[in-house]
N, C-alpha and C positions, 0 to 999 in steps of 0.2 A: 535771262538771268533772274533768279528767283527774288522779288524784293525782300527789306527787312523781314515786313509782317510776316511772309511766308518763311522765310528762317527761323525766326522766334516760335512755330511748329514743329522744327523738328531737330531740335534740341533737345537733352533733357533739363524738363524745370527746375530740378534741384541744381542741375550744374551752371544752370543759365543763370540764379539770383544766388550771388556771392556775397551779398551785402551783409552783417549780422549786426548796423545800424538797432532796426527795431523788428523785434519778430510778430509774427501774426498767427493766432490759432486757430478764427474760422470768419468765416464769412457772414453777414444779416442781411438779408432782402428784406427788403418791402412788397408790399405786394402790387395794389390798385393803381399802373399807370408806369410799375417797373415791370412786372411779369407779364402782366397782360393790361393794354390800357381798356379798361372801364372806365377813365375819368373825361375821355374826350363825349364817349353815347352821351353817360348821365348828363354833361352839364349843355349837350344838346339839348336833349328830351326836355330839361327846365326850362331853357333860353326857348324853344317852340312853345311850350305854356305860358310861357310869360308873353310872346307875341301873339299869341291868342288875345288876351288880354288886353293888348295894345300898350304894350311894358316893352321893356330891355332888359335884357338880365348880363348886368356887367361883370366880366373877369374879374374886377378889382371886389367885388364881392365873393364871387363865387372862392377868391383863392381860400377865404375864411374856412371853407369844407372840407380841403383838400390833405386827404392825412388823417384825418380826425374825427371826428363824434358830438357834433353839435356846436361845431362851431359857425356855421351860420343856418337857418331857417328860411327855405325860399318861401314856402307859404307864407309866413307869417311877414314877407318881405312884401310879396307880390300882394295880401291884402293893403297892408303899410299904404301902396302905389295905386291900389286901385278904390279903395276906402270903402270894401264890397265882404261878406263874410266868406269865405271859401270853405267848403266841406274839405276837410284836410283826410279825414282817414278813407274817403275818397279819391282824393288826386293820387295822394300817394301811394296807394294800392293800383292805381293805373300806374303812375312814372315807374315802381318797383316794374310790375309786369314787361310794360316796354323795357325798360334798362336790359333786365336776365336776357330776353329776347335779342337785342341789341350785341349783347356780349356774348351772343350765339356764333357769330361770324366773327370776335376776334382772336388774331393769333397769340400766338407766346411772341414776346417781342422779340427780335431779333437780337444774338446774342446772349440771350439770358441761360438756355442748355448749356452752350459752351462754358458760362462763367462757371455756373455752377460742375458741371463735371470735369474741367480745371482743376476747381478748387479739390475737389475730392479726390483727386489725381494728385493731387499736391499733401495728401492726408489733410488737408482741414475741414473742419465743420462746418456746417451749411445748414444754414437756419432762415426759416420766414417770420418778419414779423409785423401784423399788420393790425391796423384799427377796426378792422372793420369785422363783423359777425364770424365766429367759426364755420357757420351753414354755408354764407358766402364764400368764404376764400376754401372751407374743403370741396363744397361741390366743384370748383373750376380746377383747381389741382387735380380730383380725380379723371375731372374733364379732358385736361390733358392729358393725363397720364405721369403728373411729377410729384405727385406727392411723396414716393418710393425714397425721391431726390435728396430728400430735406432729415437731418437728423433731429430737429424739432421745427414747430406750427406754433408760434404763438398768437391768439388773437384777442378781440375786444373783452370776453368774457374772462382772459383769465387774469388782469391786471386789475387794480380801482382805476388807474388813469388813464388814459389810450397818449397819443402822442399830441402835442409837444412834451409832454413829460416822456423821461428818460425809461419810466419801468418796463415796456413792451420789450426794451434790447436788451436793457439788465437782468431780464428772466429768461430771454434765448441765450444769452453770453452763461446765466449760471445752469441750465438744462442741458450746453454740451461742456460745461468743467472748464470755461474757457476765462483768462482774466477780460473782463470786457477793455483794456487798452488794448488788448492783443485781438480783437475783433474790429473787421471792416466790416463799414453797413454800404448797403446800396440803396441810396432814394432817389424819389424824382417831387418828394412836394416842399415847401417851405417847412411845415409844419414837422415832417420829417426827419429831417438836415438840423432841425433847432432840438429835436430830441437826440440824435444821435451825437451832437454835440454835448446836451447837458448828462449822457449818460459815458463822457469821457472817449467816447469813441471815433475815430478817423471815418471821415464819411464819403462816397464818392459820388456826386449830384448827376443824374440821369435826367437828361430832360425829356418830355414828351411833345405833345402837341398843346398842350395847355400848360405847362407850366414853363416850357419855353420862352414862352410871353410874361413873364415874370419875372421880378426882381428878388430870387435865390438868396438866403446867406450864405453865408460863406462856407464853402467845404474844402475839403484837400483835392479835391480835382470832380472838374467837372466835362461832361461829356454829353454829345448831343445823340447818343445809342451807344448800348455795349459790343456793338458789332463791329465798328470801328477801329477797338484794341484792345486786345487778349487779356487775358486774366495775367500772365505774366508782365507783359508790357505796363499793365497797373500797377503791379506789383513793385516791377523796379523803376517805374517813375514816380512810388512814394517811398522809394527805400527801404519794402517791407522786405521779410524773408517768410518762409513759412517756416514755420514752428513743427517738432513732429505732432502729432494730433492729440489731442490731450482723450482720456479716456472716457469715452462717452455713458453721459449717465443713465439710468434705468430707464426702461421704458416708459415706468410709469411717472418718473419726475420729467419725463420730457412730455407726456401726452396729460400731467395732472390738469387738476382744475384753479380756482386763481387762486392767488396767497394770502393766506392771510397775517 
């Protein structure tokens, strides 16, 4: 006999979420640790330079990184620790070099194709939006092969603030015409979860390997992989519906540069 999950497949999804509670018009990923985890290599690669050194590089530090853009400095930590100068545009032209390297072998997390072509199955919008450099997150997109995916890519450059401020998801939610309460985000860091909150929007916390180990705010559900439960089964365990798809804007306000 086929279980639940495997029925909630071959239904159709409009007919399966009956609810008109609250509706939903697209979807926001993150990217670093929801798409593909880079945050387990990286905060390897530091924690082995730090025990070079005869240091620890603690989670409870590191979570400060996670999401964001300068929210913590291991160099300037690990001098802190070792009271020694460290040539910084050195180390860190090694640790980049390793890391890219490192996120050569990983995969698309499991689960995340499905959400996303769910979601687009469902007519909604499907947006990335992530802290960290345009270079970064488009080379690994084309690496896989998903950027096609996504009706818009927002990154570090095109906001003033990166996250925990709200504006990364407020300019994917205005780039596909979407009210941002009618937008679900997908995170998996603190720093994440606390923007997609302050930008009004229902969040659904993805753990990884490292942020597992963490003490999470609060989201509307949280899940230890999106492989676990359909994009529907989300759906109607927050009482969303989908919305028809609101009409996507130009190419060029979706691929612009940041606002002013």
């Amino acid at each position: 006999m086929a279980s639940a999950e495997t029925r909630s497949h071959n239904v159709d999804p409009k007919r399966a979420l009956k609810s008109d509670l609250h509706r939903v018009h697209a979807l926001i990923l993150d990217f670093d640790g929801l798409v593909i985890d880079t945050e387990t290599p990286i905060f390897e690669i530091w924690r082995s330079v730090y025990r070079e050194h005869g240091q620890e590089l603690l989670l409870e530090d590191w979570r400060r990184a996670l999401g964001t853009a300068g929210g913590f400095d291991p160099v300037s930590r690990l001098e802190a620790l070792v009271h020694v100068h460290i040539e910084r545009d050195r180390l860190t032209r090694a640790v980049r070099a390793r890391h890219r390297a490192a996120c050569d072998t990983q995969p698309v997390l499991p689960g995340v194709v499905e959400v996303i072509d769910s979601g687009r199955m469902l007519g909604l919008g499907v947006a990335l939006a992530s802290s960290s450099p345009g270079e970064w997150v488009r080379h690994w997109l084309e690496f896989h092969g998903l950027r096609d995916r996504f009706d818009a890519v927002c990154v570090r450059e095109n906001v003033e603030r990166v996250k925990p401020a709200p504006d990364l998801f407020l300019l994917a939610a205005s780039r596909m015409g979407a009210p941002p309460a009618a937008c679900l985000v997908f995170e998996d860091s603190p720093n994440g979860i606390r923007a997609a909150r302050r930008a009004g929007m229902p969040c659904v916390a993805v753990t990884n390997a490292i942020t597992r180990e963490l003490r999470l705010p609060s989201a509307a559900l949280v899940l230890p992989s999106l492989a676990g439960m359909s994009l529907i089964d989300i759906l109607r365990r927050l009482q969303l519906f989908p919305a028809s798809r609101p009409r996507p804007a130009s190419r060029c306000a979706r691929t612009g540069s940041r606002r002013t």
